[in-house]
C-alpha positions in Angstrom: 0.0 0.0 0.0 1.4 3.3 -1.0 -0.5 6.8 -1.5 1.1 9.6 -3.0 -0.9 12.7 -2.4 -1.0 16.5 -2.9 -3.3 18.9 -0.9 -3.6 22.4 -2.0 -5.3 25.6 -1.7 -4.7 29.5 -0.4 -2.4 30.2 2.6 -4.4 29.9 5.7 -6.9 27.2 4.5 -5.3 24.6 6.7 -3.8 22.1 4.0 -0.5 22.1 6.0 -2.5 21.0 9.4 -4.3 18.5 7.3 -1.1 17.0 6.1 0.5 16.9 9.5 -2.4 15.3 11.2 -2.4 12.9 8.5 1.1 12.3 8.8 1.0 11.8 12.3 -2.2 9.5 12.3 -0.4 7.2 9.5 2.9 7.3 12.2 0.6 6.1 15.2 -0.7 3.4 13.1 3.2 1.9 12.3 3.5 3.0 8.7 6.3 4.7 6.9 4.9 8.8 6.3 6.7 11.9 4.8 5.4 15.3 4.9 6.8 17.9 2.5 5.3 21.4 2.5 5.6 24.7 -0.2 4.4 28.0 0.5 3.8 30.3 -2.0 5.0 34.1 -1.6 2.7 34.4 0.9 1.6 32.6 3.8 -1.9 33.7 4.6 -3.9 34.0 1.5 -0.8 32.8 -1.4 -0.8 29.3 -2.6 0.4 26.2 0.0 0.5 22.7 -1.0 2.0 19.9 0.4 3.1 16.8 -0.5 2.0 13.5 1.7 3.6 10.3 1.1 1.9 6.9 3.8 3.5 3.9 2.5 3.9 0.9 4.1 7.3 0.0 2.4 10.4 2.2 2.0 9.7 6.0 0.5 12.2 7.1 -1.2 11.1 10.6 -2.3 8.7 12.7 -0.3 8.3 15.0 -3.7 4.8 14.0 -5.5 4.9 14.0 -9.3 2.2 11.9 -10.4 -0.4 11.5 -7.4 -2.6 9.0 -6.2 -4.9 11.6 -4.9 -5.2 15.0 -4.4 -7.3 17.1 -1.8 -8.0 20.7 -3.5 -9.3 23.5 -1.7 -9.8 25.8 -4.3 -10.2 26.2 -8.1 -6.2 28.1 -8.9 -5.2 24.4 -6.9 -7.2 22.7 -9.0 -5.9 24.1 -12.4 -2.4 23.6 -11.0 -2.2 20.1 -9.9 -5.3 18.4 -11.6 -2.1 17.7 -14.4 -0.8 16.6 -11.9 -3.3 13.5 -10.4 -2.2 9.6 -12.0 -5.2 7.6 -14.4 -7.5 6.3 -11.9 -6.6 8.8 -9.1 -8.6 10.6 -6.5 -10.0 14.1 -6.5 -11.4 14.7 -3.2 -12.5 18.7 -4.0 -14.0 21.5 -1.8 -17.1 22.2 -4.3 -17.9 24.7 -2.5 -14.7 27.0 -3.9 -14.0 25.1 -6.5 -16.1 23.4 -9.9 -16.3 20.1 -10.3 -14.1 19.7 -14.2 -15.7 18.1 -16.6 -13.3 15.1 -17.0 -10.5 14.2 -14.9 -7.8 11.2 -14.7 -9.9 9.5 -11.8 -12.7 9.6 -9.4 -14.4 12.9 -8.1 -15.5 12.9 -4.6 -17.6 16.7 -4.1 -16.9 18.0 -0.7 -18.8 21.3 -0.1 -16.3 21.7 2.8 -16.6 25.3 3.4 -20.3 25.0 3.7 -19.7 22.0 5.8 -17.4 24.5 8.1 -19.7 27.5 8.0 -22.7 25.2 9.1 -20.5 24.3 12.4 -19.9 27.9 12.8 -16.1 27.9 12.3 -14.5 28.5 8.4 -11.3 26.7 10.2 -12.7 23.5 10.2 -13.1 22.9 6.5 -9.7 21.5 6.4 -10.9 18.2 9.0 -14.0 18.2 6.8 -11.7 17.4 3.9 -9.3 15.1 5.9 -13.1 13.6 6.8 -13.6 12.4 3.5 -9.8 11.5 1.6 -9.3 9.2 4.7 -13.1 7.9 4.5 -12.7 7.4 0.5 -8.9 6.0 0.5 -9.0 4.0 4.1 -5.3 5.3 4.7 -5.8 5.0 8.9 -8.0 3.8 11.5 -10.4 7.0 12.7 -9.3 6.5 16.5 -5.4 7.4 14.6 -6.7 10.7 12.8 -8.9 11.3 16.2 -5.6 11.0 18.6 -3.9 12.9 15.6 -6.1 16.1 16.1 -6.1 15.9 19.7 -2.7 16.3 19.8 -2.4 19.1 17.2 -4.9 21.3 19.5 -4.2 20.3 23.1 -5.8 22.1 25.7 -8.0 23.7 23.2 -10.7 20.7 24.3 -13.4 22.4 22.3 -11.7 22.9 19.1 -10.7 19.6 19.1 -14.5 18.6 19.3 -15.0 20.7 16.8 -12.8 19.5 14.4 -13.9 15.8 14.9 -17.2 16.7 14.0 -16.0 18.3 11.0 -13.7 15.2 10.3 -17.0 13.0 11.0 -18.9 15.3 8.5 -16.2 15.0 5.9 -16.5 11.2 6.2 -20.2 11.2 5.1 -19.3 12.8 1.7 -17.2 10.3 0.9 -20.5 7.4 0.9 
């Protein structure tokens, strides 16, 4: 098993939390993880990606060329690194800031993510809503790995970490 994945979108969106989280999860559960991130000229509202690599062999690049799936936040991510996604990948994108293309190298899951966020009361959260689904659609982890995962990323912040669980549980429910 091996996944080679991008997630992209503006500064500030929370792809690099996503990443780490997953990272992290994929550690817990004993498999091999690298975690590469980019920012673009500016952090908060510039382009970030990063690249996430859960195998459970050897990795011997944490660079992405050709990905198993991508996690897209928005639609100047999604004309950057749809190119970018192998034949029969995953597109896991936030429809709600981004349109669905018309043909793609794989399977489209629609994630209204921001929607998803603004419905919990908390734009922050779209990111877990996101996570919610890629790990729902792909089976990377166990949930109790991405639900240590988060706790750790946000301790003593009890109810963000709630919050973001609920989110990651929404997420999941797109993915059906």
């Amino acid at each position: 098993m091996e996944h080679r994945m991008i997630f992209a979108g503006a500064g500030g969106q929370g792809l690099m939390m996503l990443g780490k989280i997953l990272a992290q999860a994929a550690m817990d559960a004993g498999l091999n993880v690298t975690w590469y991130p980019s920012y673009g000229a500016e952090v908060r509202g510039g382009t970030a990606h990063c690249h996430v690599v859960v195998s459970e062999g050897r990795i011997f690049s944490p660079l992405v060329e050709r990905a198993s799936a991508l996690a897209i936040m928005n639609e100047p991510s999604l004309e950057r690194f749809l190119p970018r996604l192998r034949q029969a990948g995953l597109l896991v994108l936030n429809t709600s800031l981004a349109e669905a293309p018309g043909a793609s190298n794989g399977a489209i899951i629609a994630v209204p993510a921001t929607e998803i966020a603004n419905e919990l009361k908390d734009i922050r959260i779209a990111n877990m809503v996101m996570l919610g689904a890629l790990n729902a659609a792909l089976d990377i982890v166990d949930d109790e790995f991405v639900v240590e995962a988060i706790e750790a990323f946000l301790p003593g912040r009890g109810h963000l970490a709630g919050l973001n669980r609920e989110a990651y549980e929404r997420g999941k429910g797109c993915a059906d």
